[in-house]
C-alpha positions in Angstrom: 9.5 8.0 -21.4 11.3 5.4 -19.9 14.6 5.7 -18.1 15.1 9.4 -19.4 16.4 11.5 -16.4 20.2 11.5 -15.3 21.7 11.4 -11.9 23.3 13.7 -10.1 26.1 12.3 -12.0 25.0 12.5 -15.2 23.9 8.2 -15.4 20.2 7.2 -15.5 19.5 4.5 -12.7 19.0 1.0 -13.6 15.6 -0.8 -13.0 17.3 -2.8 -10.3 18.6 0.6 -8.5 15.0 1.9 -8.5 13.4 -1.0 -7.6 15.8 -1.7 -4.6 16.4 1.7 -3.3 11.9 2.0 -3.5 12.1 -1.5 -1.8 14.1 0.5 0.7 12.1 3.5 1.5 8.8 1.8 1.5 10.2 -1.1 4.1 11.6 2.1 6.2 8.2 3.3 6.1 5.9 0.3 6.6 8.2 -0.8 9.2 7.4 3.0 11.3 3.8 2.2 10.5 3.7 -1.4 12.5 6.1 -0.4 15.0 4.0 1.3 18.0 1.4 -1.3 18.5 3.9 -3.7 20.0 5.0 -0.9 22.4 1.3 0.1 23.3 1.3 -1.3 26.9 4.6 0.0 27.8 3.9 3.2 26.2 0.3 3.8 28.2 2.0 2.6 32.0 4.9 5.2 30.5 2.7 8.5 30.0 0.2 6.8 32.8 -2.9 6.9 30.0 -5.8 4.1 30.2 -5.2 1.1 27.4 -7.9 2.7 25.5 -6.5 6.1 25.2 -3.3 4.5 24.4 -4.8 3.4 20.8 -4.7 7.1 19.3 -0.8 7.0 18.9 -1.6 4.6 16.4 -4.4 6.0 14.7 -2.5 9.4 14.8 0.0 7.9 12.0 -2.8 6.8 10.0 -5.1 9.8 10.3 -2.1 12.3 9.2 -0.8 9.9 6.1 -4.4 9.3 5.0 -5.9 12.9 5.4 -2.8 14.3 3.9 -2.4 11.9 1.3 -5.6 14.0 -0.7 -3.3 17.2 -0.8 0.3 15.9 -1.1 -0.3 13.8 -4.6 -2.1 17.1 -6.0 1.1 19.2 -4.6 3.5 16.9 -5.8 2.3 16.1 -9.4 3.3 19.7 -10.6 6.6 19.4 -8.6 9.8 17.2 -9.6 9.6 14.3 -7.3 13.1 14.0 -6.0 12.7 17.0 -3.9 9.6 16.1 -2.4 10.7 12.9 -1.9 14.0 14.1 0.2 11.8 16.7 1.9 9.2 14.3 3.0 11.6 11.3 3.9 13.9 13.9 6.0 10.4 15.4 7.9 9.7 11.7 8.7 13.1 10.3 10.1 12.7 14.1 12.2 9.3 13.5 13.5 10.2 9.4 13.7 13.5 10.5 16.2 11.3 12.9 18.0 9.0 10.5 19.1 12.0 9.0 20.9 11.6 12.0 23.2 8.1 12.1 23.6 7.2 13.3 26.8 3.7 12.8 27.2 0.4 11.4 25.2 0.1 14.7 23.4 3.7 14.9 22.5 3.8 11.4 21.0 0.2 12.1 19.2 1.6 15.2 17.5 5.3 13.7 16.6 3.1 10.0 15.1 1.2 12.6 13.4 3.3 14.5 11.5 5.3 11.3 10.9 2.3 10.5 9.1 2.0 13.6 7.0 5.8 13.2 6.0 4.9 9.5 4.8 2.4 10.6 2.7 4.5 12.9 0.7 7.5 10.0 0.3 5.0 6.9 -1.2 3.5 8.8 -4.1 6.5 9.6 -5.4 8.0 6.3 -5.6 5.1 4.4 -7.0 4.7 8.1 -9.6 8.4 7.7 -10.7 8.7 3.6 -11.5 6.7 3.9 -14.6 8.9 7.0 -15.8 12.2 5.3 -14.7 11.9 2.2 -15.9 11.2 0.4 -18.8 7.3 -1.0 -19.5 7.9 -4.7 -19.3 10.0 -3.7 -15.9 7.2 -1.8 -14.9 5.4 -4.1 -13.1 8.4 -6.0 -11.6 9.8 -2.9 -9.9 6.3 -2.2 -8.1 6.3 -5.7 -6.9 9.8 -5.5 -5.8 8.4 -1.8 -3.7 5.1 -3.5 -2.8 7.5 -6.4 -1.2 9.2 -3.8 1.4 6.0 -3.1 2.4 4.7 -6.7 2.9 8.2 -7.3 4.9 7.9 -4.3 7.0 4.2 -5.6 8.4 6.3 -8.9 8.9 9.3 -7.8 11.0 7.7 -4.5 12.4 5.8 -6.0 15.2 8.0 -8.6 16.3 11.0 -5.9 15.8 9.3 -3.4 17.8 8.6 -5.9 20.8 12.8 -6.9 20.7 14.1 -3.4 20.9 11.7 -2.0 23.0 13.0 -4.8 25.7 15.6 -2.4 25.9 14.1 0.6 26.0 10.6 2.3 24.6 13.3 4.7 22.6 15.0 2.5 20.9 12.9 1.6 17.9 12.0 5.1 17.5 15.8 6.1 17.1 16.8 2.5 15.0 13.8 3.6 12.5 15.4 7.0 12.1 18.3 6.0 11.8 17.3 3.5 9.1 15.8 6.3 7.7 18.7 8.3 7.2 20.4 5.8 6.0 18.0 5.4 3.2 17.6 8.9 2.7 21.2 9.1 2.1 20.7 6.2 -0.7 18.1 8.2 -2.4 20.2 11.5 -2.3 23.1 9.5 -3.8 21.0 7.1 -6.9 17.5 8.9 -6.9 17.3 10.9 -10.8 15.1 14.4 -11.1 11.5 13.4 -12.5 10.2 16.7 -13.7 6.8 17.2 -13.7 4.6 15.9 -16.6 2.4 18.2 -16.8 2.0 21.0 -19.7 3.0 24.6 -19.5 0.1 26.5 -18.0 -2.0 23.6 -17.1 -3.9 24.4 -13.6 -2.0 22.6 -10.8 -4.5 23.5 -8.2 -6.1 20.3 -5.7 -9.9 20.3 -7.0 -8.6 21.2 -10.9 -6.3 17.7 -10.5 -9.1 15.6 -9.7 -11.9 16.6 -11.9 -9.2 15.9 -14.7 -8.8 12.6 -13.0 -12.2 11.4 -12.8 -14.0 12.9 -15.6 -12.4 9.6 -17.2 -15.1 6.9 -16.7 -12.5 4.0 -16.7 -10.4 4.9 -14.2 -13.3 6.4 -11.8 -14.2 2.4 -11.9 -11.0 1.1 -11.6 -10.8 3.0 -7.9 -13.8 1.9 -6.9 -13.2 -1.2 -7.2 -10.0 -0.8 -5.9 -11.9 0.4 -2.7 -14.6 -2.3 -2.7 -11.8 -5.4 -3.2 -9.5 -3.6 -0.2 -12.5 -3.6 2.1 -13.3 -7.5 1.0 -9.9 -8.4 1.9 -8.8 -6.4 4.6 -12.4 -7.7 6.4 -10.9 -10.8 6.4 -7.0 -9.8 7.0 -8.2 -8.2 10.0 -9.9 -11.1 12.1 -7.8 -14.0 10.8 -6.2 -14.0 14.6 -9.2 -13.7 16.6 -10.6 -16.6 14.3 -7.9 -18.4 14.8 -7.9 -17.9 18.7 -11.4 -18.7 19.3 -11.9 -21.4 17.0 -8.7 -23.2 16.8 -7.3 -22.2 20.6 -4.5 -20.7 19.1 -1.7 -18.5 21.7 -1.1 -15.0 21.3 2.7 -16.6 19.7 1.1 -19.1 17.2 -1.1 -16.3 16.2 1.6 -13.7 15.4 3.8 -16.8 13.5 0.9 -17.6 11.7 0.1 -13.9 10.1 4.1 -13.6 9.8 3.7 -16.6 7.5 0.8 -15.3 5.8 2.7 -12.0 4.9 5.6 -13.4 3.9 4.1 -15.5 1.5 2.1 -12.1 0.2 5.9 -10.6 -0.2 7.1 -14.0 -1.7 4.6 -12.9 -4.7 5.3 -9.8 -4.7 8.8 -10.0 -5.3 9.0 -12.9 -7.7 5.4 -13.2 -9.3 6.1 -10.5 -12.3 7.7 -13.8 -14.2 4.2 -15.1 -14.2 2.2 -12.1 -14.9 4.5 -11.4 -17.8 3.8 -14.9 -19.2 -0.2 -15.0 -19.0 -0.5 -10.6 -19.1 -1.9 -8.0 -16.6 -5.7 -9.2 -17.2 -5.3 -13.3 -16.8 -3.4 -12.7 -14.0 -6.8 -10.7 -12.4 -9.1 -13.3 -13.8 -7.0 -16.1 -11.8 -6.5 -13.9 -8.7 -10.7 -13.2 -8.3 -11.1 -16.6 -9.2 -9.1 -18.4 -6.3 -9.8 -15.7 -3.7 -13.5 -16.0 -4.0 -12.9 -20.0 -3.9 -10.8 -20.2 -1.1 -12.3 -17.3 1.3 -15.6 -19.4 0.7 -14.4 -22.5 1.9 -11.7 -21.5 4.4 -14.6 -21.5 7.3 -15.4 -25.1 6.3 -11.8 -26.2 6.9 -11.9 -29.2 8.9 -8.6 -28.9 10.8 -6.4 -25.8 11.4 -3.6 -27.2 8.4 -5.9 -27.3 5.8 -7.1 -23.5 6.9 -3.8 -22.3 6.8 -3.0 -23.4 3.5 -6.3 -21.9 2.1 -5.2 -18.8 3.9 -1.7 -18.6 2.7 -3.2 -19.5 -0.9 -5.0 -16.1 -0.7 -2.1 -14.1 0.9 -0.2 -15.2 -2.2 -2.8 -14.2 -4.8 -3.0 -11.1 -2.6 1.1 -10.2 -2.9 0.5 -11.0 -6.9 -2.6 -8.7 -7.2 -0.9 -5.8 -5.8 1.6 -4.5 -8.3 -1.0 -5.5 -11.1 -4.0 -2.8 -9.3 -1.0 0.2 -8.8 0.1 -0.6 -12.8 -3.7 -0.2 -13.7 -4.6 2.9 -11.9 -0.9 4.7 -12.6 -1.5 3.9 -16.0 -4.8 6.2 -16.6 -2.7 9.2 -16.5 0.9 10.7 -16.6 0.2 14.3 -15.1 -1.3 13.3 -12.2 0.4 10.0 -10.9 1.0 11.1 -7.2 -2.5 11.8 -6.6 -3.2 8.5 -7.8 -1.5 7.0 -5.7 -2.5 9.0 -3.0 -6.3 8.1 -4.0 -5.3 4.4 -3.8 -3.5 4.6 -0.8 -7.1 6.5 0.6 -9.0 3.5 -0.7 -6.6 1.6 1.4 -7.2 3.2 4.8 -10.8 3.4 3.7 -11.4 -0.4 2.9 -9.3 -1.2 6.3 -11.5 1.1 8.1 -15.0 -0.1 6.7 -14.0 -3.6 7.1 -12.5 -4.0 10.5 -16.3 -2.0 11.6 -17.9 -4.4 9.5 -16.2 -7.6 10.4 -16.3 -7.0 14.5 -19.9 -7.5 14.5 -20.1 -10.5 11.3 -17.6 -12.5 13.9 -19.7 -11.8 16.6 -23.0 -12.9 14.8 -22.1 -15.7 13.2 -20.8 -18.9 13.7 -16.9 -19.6 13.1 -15.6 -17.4 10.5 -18.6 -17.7 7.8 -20.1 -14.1 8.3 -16.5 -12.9 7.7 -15.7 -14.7 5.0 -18.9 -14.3 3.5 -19.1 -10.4 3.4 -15.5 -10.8 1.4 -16.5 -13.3 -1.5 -19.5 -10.8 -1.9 -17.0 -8.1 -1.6 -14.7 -9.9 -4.6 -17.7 -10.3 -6.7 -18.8 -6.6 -6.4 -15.4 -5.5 -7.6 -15.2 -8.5 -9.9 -18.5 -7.4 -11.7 -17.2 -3.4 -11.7 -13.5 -4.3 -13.4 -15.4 -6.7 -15.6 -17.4 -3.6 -16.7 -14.5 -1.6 -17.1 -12.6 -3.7 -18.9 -10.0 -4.7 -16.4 -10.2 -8.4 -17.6 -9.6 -8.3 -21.5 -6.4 -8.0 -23.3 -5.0 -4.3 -23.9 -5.9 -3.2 -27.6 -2.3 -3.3 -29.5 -0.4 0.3 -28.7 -1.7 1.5 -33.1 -5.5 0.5 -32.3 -4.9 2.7 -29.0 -3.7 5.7 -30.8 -6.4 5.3 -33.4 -9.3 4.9 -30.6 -7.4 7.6 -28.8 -7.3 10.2 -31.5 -10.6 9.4 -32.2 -11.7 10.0 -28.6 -9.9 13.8 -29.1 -11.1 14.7 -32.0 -14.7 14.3 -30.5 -14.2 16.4 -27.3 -12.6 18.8 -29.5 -16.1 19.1 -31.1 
């Protein structure tokens, strides 16, 4: 069903109103998510905590969207998603402004915290709703367009956080709600009903969801290796600075240009690489993006001058902004009943793979020379995932929509015996 819900006024949305207005929310969002670590020093001399101790107002965002993530895409499948979406985005610009009047550590734990909870009901329900808004060959478009609001908002948050908080520690917190509202407003005003998909009677409860889920074989695969290829790359995503620093004697500036570049070149592809995935289809466009990341992340530490690594760098930050609406497409595509908690599950293989590979990469830069233990543990990272998505069948064409049916029917009939 493509495009098949009205307004409030009675006129489906266009593709380019629901890819915008998700560019929107997910920007608003990402943008929250990078904005306290430039404010971290000021914050800890503010509420007089140690610089250590100041480092859980950022991992209280992350633990509440990640944690929460596993109930709100159960929750929210057997719910129409505009009104979780409006509740959640109006509990985050609330807990976003009230960390604006944080008056302590605690305070500003609790307020990041349930700022994180509210995120995690808002993304599910945008990346849920694209494929039931707009049209399939627009399908994969719009979640680059979305995907690109988040690769801008890890851009601009940091350096955006450092300008306003010049003013006063406040003031980003009150600019992000206020952003928020805004968009909230947009979404009130364009954003359709998308009843739930699933069938009268069918058990909406948490574990019953994901043993529906994952008693398919296919897409059990495709999230592991969604987890194993997040863990490859975000190893290397995470220590690109220090590399750069310790090898290359690059400033705390030049290192924050540099990784601005980098994601900018990730939402470059994001927003205007569904031309080429249309032309050469979903599974040459994985092919060619395994194929260059596992070249160029094993001979980036062999650059000879700091040029020629940035290039191989931004290379892979391209092929990384291209990858990413292909992976959601994939994984939303295994089901229509359940698409929130998808995309809560590959949101969770996301915080996972960040959190595996920063533990892992700390020591692989500290044992090894340059950035080869790095770069090393993510080519054998891409292969892993490589090999499971080659098993799965990630990298061949999609049988044509009668052969499906047949195979599909066929697939029925036998679990009916």
């Amino acid at each position: 069903m493509t495009q098949a819900h009205s307004t409030r006024h009675g006129r489906a949305p266009s593709s380019a109103v629901v890819a915008w207005s998700a560019f929107a929310t997910m920007f608003v969002i990402g943008t929250d998510t990078f904005l306290v670590a430039p404010l971290l020093p000021t914050l800890a001399e503010e509420f007089d905590v140690p610089a250590g101790v100041s480092g859980w107002m950022v991992s209280a965002y992350a633990l509440g969207f990640a944690v929460f993530a596993l109930v709100a895409g159960p929750l929210s499948d057997g719910r129409d998603r505009r009104g979780v979406l409006l509740l959640g985005f109006a509990g985050f610009t609330v807990a976003t402004a009230l960390c604006a009047a944080a008056q302590g550590l605690w305070s500003m734990i609790l307020f990041r915290f349930l700022a994180g909870v509210c995120a995690a009901l808002v993304t599910p329900q945008i990346w849920a709703s694209i494929p039931v808004l707009v049209a399939p060959d627009s399908t994969v478009r719009t979640m680059g367009v979305a995907g690109a609001g988040m690769s801008i908002s890890q851009v601009v948050g940091v350096p955006v956080g450092g300008w306003l908080a010049a003013v006063s520690w406040h003031v980003p917190f009150l600019v992000v709600a206020g952003l928020s509202g805004i968009a909230w407003l947009l979404l009130f005003r364009v954003f359709p009903s998308v009843p739930s998909a699933r069938a009268a009677g069918e058990d909406t409860g948490i574990l019953g969801t994901y043993a529906r889920l994952f008693r398919s074989a296919t897409f059990t695969w495709y999230l592991l290796g969604y987890l194993v290829y997040q863990t490859g790359v975000f190893e290397t995503f995470s220590f690109i600075g220090s590399w750069l620093h310790r090898d290359f004697g690059l400033g705390v500036g030049a290192v924050g240009a540099s990784m601005a570049a980098l994601g900018a070149g990730m939402a470059a592809t994001s927003l205007f690489g569904s031309r080429l995935i249309r032309r050469i289809g979903e599974h040459r466009t994985l092919r060619l993006v395994f194929v260059v990341l596992v070249v160029v992340y094993a001979g980036v530490p062999f650059a000879p001058n700091l040029g020629l690594a940035l290039t191989g760098l931004a290379l892979a930050s391209a092929m990384l902004g291209l990858a990413y609406p292909v992976f959601m497409n994939m994984l939303l595509s295994r089901t229509t009943a359940s698409r929130g908690t998808v995309s809560s599950l590959s949101t969770t293989a996301l915080y996972a793979g960040t959190t595996i590979g920063g533990l892992v990469g700390g020591v692989l830069l500290t044992e090894f020379d340059g950035f080869q233990g790095v770069a090393g543990f993510t080519v054998l990272a891409l292969l892993v995932a490589a090999a499971i998505f080659a098993a799965a069948g990630a990298f061949r064409a999609p049988e044509p929509v009668a052969a499906a049916a047949r195979k599909s029917s066929a697939e029925a009939d036998t679990t009916a015996v």
